[in-house]
N, C-alpha and C positions, 0 to 999 in steps of 0.2 A: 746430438752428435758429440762425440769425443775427439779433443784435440788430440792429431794425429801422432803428434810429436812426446806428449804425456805419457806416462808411464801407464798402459795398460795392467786393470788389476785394482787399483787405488782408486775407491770411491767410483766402481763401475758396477751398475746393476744392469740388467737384462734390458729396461727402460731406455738406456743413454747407451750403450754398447752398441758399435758397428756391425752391422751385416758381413758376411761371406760374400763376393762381389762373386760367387761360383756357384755355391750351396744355399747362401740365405742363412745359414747358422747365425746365431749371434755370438759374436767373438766376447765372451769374459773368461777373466784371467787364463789367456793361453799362454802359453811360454813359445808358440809356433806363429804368433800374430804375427803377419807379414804387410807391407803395404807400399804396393807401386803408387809413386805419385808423376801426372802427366799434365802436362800442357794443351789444351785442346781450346781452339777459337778463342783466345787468349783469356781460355778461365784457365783455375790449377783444380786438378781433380784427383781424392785418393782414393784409391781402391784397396779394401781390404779383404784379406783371404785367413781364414783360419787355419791354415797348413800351407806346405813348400807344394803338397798336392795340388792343392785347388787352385793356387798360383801358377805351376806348372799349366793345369788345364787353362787356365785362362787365357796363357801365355800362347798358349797352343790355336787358340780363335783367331 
């Protein structure tokens, strides 16, 4: 997994690249990389979305 805060792009292959928390894509180098980060049962959890879409949809559950 890739630190969420890192600059997506650098030194990211297909391997180590985040899932679409929507679609399942694997996010490399998108310039539309988005990622909600949430507090649940006092862990932190990010979710990441390959588009403002797939966020929306997300958003929308």
């Amino acid at each position: 997994m890739v630190d969420p805060t890192s600059e997506l792009g650098e030194d990211v292959d297909e391997s180590t690249a985040p899932e679409c928390a929507t679609c399942g894509t694997k996010i490399v180098q998108s310039p539309t990389h988005r990622v909600v980060t949430e507090v649940e049962d006092d862990r932190i959890r990010h979710h990441h979305f390959c588009s403002d879409d797939c966020r929306n949809a997300w958003n929308a559950d």
